[in-house]
N, C-alpha and C positions, 0 to 999 in steps of 0.2 A: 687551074683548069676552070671552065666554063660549067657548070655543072648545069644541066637540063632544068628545065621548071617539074617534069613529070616525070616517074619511071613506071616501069612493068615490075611488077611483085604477085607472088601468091597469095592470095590473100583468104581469112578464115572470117565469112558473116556471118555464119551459126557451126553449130554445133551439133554432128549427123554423120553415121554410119556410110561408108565405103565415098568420103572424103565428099559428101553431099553439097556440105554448107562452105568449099573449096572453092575457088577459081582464081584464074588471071585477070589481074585487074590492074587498070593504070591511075596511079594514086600518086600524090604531093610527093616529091623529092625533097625528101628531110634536112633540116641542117644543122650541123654541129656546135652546141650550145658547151658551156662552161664545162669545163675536163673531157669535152667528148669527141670522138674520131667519127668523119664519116669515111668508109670504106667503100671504093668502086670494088664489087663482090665478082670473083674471078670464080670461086668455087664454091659449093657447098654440099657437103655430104648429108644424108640422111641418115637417121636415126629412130628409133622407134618411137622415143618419146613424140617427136614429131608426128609420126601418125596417131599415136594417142590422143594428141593434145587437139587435133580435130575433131575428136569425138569428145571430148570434154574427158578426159579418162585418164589421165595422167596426175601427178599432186599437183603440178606446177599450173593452176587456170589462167592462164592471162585473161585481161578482159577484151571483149571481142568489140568492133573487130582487128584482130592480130594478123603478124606475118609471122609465120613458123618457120624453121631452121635453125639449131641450136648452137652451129657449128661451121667457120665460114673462112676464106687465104682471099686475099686482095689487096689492094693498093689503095693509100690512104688518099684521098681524094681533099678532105678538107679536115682544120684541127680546128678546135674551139679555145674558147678564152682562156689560159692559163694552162696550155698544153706545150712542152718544152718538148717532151721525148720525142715527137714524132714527125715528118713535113711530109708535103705532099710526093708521091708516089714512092713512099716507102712500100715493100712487102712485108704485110703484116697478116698473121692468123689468132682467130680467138674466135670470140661469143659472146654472145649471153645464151639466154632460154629462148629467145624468139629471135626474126628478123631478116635469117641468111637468105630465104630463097625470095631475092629481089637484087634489084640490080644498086641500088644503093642501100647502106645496112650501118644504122648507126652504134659505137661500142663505146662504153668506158674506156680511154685511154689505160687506164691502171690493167684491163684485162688482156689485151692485144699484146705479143709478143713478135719478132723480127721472124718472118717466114724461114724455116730451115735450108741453107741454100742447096743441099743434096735432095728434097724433095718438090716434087712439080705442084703448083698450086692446089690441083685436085689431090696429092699424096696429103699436101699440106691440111687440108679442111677435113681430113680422112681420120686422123690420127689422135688429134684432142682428148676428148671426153672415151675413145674406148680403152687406149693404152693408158689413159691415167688411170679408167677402173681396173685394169692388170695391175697397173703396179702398186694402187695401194690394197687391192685384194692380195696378191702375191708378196709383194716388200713389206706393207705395213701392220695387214693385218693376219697373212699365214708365217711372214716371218721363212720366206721359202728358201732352203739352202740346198748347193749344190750335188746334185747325186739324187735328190729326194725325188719319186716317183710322181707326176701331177698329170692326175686326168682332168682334160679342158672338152666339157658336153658342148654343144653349138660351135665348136673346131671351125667350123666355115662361115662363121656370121662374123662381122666386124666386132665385136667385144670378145667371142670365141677366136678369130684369129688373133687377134692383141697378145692375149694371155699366150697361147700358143710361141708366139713370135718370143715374149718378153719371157717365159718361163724358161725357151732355149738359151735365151742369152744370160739369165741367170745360172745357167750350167745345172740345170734340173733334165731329170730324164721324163719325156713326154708322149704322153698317150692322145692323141687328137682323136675325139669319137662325132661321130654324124650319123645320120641318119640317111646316107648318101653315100654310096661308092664313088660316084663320079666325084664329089665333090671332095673326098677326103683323098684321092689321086691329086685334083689341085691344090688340096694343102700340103699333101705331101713335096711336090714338084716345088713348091714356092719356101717353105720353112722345113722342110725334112724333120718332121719329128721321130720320138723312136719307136712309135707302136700307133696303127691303126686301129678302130673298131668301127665297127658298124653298130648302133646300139640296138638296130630294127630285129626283133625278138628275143631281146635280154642281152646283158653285156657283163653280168655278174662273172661268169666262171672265167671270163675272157681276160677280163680284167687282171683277176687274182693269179690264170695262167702268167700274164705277163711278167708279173711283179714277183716272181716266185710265192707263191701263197699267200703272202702279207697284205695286199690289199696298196690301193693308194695313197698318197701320204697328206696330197693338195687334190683335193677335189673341186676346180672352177664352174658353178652351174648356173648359167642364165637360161638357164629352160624350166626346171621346176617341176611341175604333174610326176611323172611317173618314174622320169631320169630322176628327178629326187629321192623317190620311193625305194629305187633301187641302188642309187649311191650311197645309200645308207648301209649295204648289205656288202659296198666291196670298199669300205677304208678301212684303213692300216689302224691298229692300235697308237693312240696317240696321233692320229689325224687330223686334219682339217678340212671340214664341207664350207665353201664359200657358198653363199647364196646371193649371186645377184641378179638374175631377177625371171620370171616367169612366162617367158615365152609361150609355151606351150600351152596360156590360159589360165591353167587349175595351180592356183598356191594350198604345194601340199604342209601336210604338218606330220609330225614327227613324235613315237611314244617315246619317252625321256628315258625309258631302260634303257633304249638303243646304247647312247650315250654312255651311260653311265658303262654298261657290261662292255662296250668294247673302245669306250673309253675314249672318246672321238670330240670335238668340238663343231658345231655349226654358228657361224659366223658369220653376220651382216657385213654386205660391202654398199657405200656408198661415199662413190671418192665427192662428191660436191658435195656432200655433208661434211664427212671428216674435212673436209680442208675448213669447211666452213666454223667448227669446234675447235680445231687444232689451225688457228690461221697460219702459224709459224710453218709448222708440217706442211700444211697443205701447200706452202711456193714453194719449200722444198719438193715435193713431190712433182710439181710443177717444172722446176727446173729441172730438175732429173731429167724425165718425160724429155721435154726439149733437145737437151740434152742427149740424149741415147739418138733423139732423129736427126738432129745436128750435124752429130759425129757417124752417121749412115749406120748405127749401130740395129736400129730397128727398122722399117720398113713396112706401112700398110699396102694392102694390096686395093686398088682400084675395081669393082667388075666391070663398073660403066662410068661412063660421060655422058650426060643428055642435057638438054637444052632444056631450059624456064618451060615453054612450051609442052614437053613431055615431060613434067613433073608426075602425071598420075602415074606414067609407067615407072619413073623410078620408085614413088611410093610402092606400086604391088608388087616390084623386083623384091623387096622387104618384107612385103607381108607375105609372099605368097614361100616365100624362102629359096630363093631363086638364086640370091648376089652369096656369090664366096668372098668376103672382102667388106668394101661398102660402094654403095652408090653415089656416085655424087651429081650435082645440077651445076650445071654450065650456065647460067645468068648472063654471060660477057656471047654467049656462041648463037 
């Protein structure tokens, strides 16, 4: 194909609260140098690191100035010198940490795998990076077996639905909690889990109602503050608190009796480390992941589709905690 001299890209010149130092801007159409894919970008979901990383607030700093998008399904447009896997217009999904929301988005070959053909390219750019941190929060590091009780906080945010989705299909029984009525009706409607909460003025006694007294077994928390403070007070002896990550602002901390008297573990998740420590594991993981979307075993849920154009609203569909699912930018629309 003909590739353009120039594209449309989001692009980051500084560094500034409520997406300041953001805009659309028409910049060089990149080209694919030695092992690397350039991808025409069909889709790209948002994630929070994404908005962090406009504020400089994330670990990951690129140098500026950046295209952000971590996560991205398209068609490979051109391969570089000593690229075998791939040819042009194959459907392929992957990433890196930067890049997706533009119309062309250059990857390492090695990272890119064959689009799922059971999901739509926005399903496709949707699913990456939050069901891998289910499953190796869930698979690798709660070790989560069938029957065993898992309360999942943030139930309607994309890394909260993942787990949600992936904890059902590991034959766990699930407790989806929000902060949201409306919202935990469309979790329920889309993955039926087996118990609601609402955690909006305490969810402790709620909790333990459910689970016959015992408390929960997997606790998934990407929220942090105060859902932290409090899931301390309803896991099951012999527990697991996943901590991935802090939503809600405030990274709480924990008196170590907790632990010890009821005998509970909290546990760091980060699947792009662990894979990074564990490379073996982590394609495994990888493949799995695939895997389960492949074979239509899992399923993210979309809230929106919007165009390059309206990137800020899908960004504050995210902050403002609006999206059941994830959002993604439409680049091609």
């Amino acid at each position: 194909m003909s590739l353009p001299a120039r594209m449309r890209a989001l692009v980051v010149d500084a560094l500034a609260p409520d997406y300041a130092g953001a805009g659309l801007r028409e910049v060089e159409t990149p080209r694919a140098g030695p092992g690397e894919v350039l991808v025409e970008v069909r889709a790209a979901s948002v994630n929070f690191p994404d908005l962090l990383m406009t504020r400089g607030e994330y670990q990951h700093r690129p140098a500026l100035p950046f295209i952000p998008g971590m996560e991205m399904a398209g068609e490979v447009a051109e391969v570089g010198e000593g690229v075998d896997a791939w040819s042009i217009g194959d459907a392929v999904v992957g990433g890196a940490k930067t890049g997706g929301f533009s119309q062309f988005a250059l990857a390492p070959a090695a990272i890119l795998r064959p689009k799922p053909e059971r999901l739509s390219f926005a399903e496709a750019s949707a699913y990456g990076a939050a069901y891998l941190t289910a499953y190796v929060g869930l698979v690798r590091r709660a070790q989560a077996q069938p029957g065993e009780w898992v309360l999942v906080h943030g139930a309607a945010g994309g890394v909260g639905l993942a787990a949600v989705d992936l904890a059902k299909r590991l034959g766990c029984r699930v407790i989806a909690a929000s902060a949201s009525d409306e919202k935990l009706a469309q979790v329920a409607a889309a993955y039926a889990p087996d118990a609601l909460v609402n955690v909006t003025g305490g969810f402790r006694e709620t909790v333990k109602a459910i689970t016959g007294g015992a408390g929960a077994d997997i606790i998934y928390d990407p929220v942090g503050g105060d859902v932290f403070d409090e899931s301390v007070r309803c896991i099951a002896f012999d527990g697991r608190l996943l901590v991935v990550g802090f939503t809600s602002g405030r990274i709480p901390t924990v008196s170590v009796n907790m632990p010890l008297i009821k005998g509970f573990s909290v546990i760091g998740v980060r699947a792009g480390e662990y894979g990074r420590r564990f490379p073996e594991k982590g394609r495994e993981n990888a493949q799995a992941v695939w895997d389960l979307a492949d074979q239509g075993l899992i399923r993210p849920r979309v809230h929106a589709e919007l165009p390059l154009e309206r990137w800020r609203e899908a960004f504050d569909l995210l902050a403002d905690r609006k999206v059941v699912g994830k959002a993604v930018i439409r680049p091609d629309s």
